[in-house]
C-alpha positions as CSV (number, residue, x, y, z in Angstrom):
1,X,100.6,108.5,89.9
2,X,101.6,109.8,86.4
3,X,102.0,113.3,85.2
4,X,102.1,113.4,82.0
5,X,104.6,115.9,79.8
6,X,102.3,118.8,77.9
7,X,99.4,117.0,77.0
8,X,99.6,116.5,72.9
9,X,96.9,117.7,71.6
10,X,95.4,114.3,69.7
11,X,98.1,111.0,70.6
12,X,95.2,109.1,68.5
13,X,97.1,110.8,64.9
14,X,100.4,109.5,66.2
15,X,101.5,106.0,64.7
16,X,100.6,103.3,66.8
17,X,104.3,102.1,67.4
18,X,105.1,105.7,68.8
19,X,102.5,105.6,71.5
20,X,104.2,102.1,72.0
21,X,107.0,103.0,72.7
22,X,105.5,106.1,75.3
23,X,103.2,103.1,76.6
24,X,106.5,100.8,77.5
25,X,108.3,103.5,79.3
26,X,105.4,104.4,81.3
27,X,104.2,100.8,82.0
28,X,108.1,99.5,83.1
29,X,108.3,102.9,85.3
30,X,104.7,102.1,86.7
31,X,105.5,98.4,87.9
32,X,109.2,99.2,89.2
33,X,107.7,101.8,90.9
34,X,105.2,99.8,92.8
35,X,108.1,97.1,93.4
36,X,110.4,99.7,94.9
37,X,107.6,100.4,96.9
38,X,106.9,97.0,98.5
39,X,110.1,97.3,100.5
40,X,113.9,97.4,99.9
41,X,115.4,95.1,97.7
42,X,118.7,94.7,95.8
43,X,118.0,96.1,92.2
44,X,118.7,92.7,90.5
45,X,115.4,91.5,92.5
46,X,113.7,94.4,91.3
47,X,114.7,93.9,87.8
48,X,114.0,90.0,88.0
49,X,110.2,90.8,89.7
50,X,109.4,93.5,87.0
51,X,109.7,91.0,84.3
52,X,107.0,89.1,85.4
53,X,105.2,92.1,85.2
54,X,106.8,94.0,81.7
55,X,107.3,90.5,79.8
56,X,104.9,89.9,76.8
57,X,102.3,87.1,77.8
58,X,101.6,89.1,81.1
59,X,100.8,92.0,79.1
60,X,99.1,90.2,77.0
61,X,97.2,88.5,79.9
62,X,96.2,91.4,81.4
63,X,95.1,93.1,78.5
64,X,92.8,89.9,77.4
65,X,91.2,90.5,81.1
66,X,90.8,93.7,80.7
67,X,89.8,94.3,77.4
68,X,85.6,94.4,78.4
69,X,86.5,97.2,80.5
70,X,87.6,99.6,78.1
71,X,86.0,102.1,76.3
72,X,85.3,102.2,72.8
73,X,87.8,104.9,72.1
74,X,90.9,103.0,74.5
75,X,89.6,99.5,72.0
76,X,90.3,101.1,69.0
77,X,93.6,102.9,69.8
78,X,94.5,98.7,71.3
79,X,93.3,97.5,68.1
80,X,95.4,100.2,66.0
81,X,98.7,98.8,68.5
82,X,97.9,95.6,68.1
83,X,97.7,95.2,64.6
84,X,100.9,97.1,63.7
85,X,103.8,96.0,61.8
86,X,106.6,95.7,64.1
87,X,110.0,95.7,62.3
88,X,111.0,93.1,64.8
89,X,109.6,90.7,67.2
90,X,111.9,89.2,69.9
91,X,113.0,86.1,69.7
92,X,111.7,84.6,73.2
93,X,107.9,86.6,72.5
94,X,105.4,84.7,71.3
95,X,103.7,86.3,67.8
96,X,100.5,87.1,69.2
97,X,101.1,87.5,73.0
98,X,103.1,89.8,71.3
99,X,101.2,91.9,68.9
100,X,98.7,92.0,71.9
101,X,101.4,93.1,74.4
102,X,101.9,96.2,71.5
103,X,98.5,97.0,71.5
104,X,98.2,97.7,75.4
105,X,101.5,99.5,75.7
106,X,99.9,101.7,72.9
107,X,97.3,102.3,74.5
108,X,99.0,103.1,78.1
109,X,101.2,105.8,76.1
110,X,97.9,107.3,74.5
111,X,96.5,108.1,78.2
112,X,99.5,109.1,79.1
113,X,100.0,111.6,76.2
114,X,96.7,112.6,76.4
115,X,96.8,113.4,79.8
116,X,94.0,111.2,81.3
117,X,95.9,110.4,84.6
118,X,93.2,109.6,86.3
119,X,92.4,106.5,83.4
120,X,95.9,105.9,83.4
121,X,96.2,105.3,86.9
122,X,92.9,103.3,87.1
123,X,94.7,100.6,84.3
124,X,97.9,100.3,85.5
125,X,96.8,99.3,88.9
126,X,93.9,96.9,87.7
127,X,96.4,95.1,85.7
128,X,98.9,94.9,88.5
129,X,95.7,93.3,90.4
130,X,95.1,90.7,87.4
131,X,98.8,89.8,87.0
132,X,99.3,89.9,91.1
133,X,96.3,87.5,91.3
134,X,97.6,85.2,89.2
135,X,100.6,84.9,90.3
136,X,99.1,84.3,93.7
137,X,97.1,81.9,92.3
138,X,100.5,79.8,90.7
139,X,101.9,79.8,94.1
């Protein structure tokens, strides 16, 4: 689904906040994406949908699921994210759902700036199946 810009050649020396930041882009683009696709809504329905998705604890829900899954090299590029110093954490974000949020956006902006599509691709729509499956499951 992704294409990433020129691959760089090693994302793992870049500060684990950068590839955060890569990682939040891609992952908000990835679920809007996917909602757009569903059929046509207004865009505030969109928006509202994707949060459920993009907030915090269902990042950090996902990741927790899908944490066994990962290699050793995706683990230690999550644990590099998720133990980084934010300068900020937002007000509504729980500390840790937070810190663990970081940790999988950096590691969706590593694939993505690696280049590994096909990974990429393979993550993003397992954790739309964990977070769609729970939200099933709530209904």
């Amino acid at each position: 689904m992704f294409q990433s810009i020129d691959k760089i050649e090693n994302p793992s020396l870049l500060p684990p906040l950068t590839l955060a930041i890569v990682g939040d882009s891609v992952y908000d683009l990835y679920f809007k994406n996917r909602l757009i696709a569903l059929k046509t809504m207004p865009c505030g329905r969109i928006h509202t949908l994707a949060i459920g998705y993009v907030r915090a604890s269902a990042q950090s829900d996902a990741i927790r699921i899908l944490e066994p899954e990962l290699t050793e090299e995706e683990t230690a590029v999550y644990h590099r994210g998720r133990n980084a110093k934010p300068s900020s954490v937002p007000k509504h974000a729980d500390i840790s759902e937070y810190h663990r949020a970081t940790g999988l956006e950096a590691l969706i902006g590593y694939l993505y700036l690696k280049g590994d599509e096909n990974r990429l691709d393979y993550l993003l729509d397992r954790i739309y199946q964990i977070l769609t499956d729970q939200k099933m499951q709530e209904i």
